[in-house]
C-alpha positions in Angstrom: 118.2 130.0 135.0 118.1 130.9 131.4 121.1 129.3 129.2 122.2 131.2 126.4 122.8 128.5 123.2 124.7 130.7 120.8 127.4 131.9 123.3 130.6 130.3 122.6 131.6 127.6 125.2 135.2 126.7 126.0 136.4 123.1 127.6 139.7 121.5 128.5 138.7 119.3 125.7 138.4 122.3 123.1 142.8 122.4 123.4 143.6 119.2 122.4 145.4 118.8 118.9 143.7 117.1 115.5 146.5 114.9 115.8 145.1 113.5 119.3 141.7 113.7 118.0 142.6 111.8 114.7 144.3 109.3 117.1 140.9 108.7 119.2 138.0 108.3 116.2 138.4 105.5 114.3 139.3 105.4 110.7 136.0 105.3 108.5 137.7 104.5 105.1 140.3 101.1 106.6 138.4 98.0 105.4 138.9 96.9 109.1 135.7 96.3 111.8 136.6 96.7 114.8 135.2 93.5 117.3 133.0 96.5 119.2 131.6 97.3 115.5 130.7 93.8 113.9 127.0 93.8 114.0 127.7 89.9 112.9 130.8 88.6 114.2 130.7 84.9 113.0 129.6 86.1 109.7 125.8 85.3 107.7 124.3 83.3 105.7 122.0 84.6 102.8 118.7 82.8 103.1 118.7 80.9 99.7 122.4 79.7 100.0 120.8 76.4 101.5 119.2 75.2 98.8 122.4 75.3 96.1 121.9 71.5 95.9 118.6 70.7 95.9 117.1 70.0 93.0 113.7 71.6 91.8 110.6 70.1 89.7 108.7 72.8 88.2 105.5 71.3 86.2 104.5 74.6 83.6 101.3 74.2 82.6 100.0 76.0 79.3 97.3 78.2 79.2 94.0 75.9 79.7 90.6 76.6 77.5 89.4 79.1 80.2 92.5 81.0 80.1 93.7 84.4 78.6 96.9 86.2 79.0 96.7 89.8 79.4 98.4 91.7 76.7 99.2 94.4 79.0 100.3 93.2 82.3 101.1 89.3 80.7 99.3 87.5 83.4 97.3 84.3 82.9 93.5 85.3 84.0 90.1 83.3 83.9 87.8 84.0 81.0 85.6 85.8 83.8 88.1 88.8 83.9 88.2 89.4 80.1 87.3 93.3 79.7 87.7 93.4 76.0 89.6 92.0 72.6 92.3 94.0 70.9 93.9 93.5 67.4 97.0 92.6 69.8 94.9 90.8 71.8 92.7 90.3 75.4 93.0 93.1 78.2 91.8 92.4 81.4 89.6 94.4 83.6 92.8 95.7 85.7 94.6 96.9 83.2 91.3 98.4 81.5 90.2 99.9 84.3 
């Protein structure tokens, strides 16, 4: 049996009032989550948080005799990627290329 999808369909449901409808969907804009809604109920943690009191040692070590930074992408390469000198300075074969 063929249905017909543009033809207007009536329902009980079709004759109930905004009011009642406004009463049944829940309010988008309240600040409130409802218990069925919280995707997290007992809250999160962000991932760092744990390590607020731990101390780190970082050991920065400056560019070593083989070294070059890249004027254009500012990364320290080995010698062996050196494409070519600038007046401002080395350019690696990435950023050449």
């Amino acid at each position: 049996m063929a249905t017909d999808y543009d033809a207007p369909r009536k329902t009980d449901d079709d004759t109930e009032s905004i009011e009642a409808l406004k009463e049944r969907v829940p309010d988008k804009l309240s600040g409130t989550v409802g218990s069925e809604d919280a995707d997290n109920p007992d809250g999160f943690e962000l991932g760092g948080s744990d390590l607020a009191d731990l101390e780190m040692d970082v050991v920065v070590l400056p560019p070593q005799a083989d070294e070059f930074t890249c004027v254009s992408c500012f990364i320290v390469k080995h010698r062996s990627q050196l494409d070519h000198e600038e007046k401002l300075g080395p350019i690696c074969n990435e950023c050449a290329g």
